[in-house]
N, C-alpha and C positions, 0 to 999 in steps of 0.2 A: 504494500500500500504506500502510494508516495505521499511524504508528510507537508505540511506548513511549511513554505520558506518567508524567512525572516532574517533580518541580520540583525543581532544580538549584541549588546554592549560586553564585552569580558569581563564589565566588573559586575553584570547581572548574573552572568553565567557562572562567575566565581562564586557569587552568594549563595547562589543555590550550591552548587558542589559542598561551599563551605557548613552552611546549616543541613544539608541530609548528607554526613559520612558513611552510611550507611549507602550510597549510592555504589560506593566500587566495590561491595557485596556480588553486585550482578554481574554475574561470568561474563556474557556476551554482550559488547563493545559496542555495538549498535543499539540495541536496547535501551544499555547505560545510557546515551549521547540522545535518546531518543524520552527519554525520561527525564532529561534537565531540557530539554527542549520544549516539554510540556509546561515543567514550572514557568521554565524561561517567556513564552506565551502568553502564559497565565496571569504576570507578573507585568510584564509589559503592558499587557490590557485592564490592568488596574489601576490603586492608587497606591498599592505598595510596592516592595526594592526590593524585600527581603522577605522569605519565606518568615524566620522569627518575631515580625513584625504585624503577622497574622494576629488578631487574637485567639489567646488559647480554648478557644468553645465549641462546645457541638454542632449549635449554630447561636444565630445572633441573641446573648442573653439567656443562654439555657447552658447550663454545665460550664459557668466559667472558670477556667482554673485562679489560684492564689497569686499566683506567677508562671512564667513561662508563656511562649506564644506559641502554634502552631506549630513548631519544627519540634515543641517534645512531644507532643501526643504522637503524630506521624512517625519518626523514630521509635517513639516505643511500642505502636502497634504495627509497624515490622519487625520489631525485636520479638513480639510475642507469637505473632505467624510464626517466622522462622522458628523459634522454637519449637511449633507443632510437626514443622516441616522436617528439622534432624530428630527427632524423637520419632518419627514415623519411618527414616530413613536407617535409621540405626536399631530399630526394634524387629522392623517387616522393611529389608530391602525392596523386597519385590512391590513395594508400595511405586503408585505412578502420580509422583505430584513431581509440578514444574517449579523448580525451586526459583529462578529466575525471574517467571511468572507473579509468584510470591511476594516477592521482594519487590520487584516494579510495581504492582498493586498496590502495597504497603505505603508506599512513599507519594504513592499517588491518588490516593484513593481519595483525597481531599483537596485536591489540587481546583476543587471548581470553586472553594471557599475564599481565592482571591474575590470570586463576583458578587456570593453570601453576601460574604460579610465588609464588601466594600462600603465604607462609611458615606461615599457619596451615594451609591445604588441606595443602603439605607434612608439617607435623607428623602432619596425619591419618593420610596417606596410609600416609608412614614407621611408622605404631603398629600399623598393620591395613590395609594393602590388597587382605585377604579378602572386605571386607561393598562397596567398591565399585569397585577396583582401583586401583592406582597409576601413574599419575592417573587420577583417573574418567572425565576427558573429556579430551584435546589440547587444545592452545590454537585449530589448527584448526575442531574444533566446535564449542567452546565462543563461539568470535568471530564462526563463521558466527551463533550462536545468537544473539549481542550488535548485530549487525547486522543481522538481522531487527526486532528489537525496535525499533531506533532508525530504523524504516523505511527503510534504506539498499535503494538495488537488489539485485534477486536478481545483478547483475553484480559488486558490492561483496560481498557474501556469498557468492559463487561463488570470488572470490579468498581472502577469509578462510577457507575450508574447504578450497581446493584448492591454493595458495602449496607445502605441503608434502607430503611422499609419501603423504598419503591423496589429492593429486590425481592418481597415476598409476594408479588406478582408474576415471576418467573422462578425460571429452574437455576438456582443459583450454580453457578460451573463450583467442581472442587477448591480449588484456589481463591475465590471469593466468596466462600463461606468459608476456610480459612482465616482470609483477613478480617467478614462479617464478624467472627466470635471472637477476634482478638481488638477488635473496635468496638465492641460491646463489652468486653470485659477489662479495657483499658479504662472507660468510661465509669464503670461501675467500682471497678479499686479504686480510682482518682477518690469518686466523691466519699466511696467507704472509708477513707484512709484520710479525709479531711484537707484534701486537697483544694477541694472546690469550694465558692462560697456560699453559704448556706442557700443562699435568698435566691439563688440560679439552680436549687437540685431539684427536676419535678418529685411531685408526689410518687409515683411509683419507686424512684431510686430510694426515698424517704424510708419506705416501707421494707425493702430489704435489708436494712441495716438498724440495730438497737445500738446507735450511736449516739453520741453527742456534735460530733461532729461532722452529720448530713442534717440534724434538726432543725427546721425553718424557726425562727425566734418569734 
């Protein structure tokens, strides 16, 4: 599939390298290149520089973390895939997951939350979300959309659209419910472990935990 051409600043392209190390994880060179090309995109067609500069949320005002922006959740729900991925690979060889697949997923799987959670899309949205709703688009399609572009696989784009409950409409592929349960359960220790602040954790995360530390005041 031939991707987005765009010419890129090196110091976009460095940020992104810089905030996902996790990027030279992925074996294959193209992929890799085709995966900062997304944030790269992403990033350009926003209002921010710097993946870190995201804010840290699920989406806009729900699950905010304490500190941290965007680049640790992302990080660590590739950290926690991958972990699914060598523990399947080291228990039951004969297991057939795309670890590359994984890993590019992971890191991207949020990649449409440049448009989310862009504070000017927000102003829009907040003034009139009559003429094209609030929000126009999830971060879901919007990253499948961002991912097409920067010619990622339809298996890369198949996790950035389906990571979240728009993929309980289809047949989630292995690898994207992978990254699904490790995006749901990055979410769920954050706010259990008193990460998040209170007044952003819905009522159901509330109710999983006899905490002090997810209690709305």
């Amino acid at each position: 599939m031939a991707g987005y051409r765009a010419d890129f600043s090196l110091e976009l392209r460095a940020g992104v390298i810089e905030d996902l190390p996790e990027l030279r994880l992925i074996a294959d060179q193209d992929l890799r290149e085709q995966a900062i090309d997304a944030w790269a995109i992403a990033l350009a067609q926003s209002s921010f520089r710097r993946i870190k500069d995201i804010p840290g949320e699920a989406i806009p005002g729900v699950l905010v973390l304490n500190r941290g922006g965007q680049d640790m959740h992302l990080r660590g729900v590739t950290r926690l895939a991958l972990s699914y991925v060598e523990y399947f690979a080291d228990a039951f060889p004969e297991a057939d997951i795309d670890r590359d697949i994984v890993i590019a997923g992971g890191l991207c799987h949020d990649v449409g939350k440049t448009f989310e959670c862009d504070p000017e899309n927000l102003r829009r949205w907040r003034a009139d979300g009559s003429r094209v709703g609030r929000p126009s688009l999830r971060h879901p399609v919007y990253g499948a959309h961002i991912c097409l572009l920067a010619g990622l696989p339809e298996a890369v784009a198949h996790i950035a659209a389906c990571h979240s409950p728009e993929g309980d409409n289809v047949r989630r592929s292995l690898e994207c419910q992978m990254v699904h349960e490790a995006d749901v359960a990055w979410w769920r220790i954050a706010a259990g472990s008193g990460l998040v602040r209170p007044d952003t954790v819905p009522d159901e995360f509330v109710r999983m935990f006899d905490q002090r530390a997810v209690r709305k005041p």
